[in-house]
C-alpha positions in Angstrom: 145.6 286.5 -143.1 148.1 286.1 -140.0 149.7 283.0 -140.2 149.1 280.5 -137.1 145.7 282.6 -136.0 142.7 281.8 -138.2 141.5 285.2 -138.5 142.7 288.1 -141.1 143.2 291.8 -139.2 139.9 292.6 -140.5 138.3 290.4 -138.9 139.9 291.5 -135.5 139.4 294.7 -136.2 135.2 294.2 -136.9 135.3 292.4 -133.7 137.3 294.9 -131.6 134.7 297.4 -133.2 131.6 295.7 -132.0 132.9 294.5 -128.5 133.8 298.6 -128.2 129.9 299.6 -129.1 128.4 297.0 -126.6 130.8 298.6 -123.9 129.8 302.4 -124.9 126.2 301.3 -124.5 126.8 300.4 -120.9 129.1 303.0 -119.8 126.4 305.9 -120.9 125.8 306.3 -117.3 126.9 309.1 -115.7 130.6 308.8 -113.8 128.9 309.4 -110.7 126.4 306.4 -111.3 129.9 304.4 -112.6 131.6 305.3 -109.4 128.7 304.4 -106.9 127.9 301.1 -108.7 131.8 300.3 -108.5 131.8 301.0 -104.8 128.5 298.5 -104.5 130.0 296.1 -106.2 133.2 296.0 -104.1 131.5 296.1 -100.9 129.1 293.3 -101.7 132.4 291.2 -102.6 134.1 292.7 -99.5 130.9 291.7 -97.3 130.6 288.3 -99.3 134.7 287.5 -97.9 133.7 288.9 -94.3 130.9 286.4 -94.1 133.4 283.8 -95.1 136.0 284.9 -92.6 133.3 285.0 -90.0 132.3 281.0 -90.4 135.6 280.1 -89.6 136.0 282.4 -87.0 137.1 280.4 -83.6 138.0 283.3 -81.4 135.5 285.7 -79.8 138.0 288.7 -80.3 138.1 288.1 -83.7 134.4 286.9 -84.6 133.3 290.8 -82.8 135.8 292.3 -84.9 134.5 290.9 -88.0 131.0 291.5 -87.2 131.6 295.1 -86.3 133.3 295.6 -89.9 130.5 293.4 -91.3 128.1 296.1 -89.8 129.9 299.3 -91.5 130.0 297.6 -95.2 126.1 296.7 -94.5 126.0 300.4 -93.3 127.7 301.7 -96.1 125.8 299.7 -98.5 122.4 301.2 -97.3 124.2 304.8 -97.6 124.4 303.8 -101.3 121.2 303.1 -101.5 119.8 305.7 -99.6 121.4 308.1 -102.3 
């Protein structure tokens, strides 16, 4: 056993093992499925921060900038979708 950590190498290694097997089971999709859910993911956080940015807004100039990028990620989003 490892002094100072509780657990013998083992142990760690069992655990590594099945943490690896839960993440093979999710990445059987194909890379293009990977990539396209990635991309959704990041827009939705990227539209998530725009909608942030847009409550606070206090300028005209700004708030129609942030709604016309607002409008591309939503467009993006239903490209994905449309896919």
């Amino acid at each position: 056993m490892a002094i100072g950590w509780g657990k013998s190498f083992e142990d760690q290694v069992e655990e590594g093992n099945q943490r690896l097997s839960a993440n093979e089971r999710e990445v059987r999709l194909p890379l293009e499925a990977r990539v396209r859910l990635q991309r959704l993911k990041s827009l939705k956080l990227s539209r998530s921060r725009m909608l942030e940015q847009l409550e606070r807004a206090r300028h005209n100039a700004h708030r129609e900038v942030l709604m016309k990028g607002l409008r591309a990620i939503e467009k993006e989003i239903e490209d994905i979708f449309g896919e």
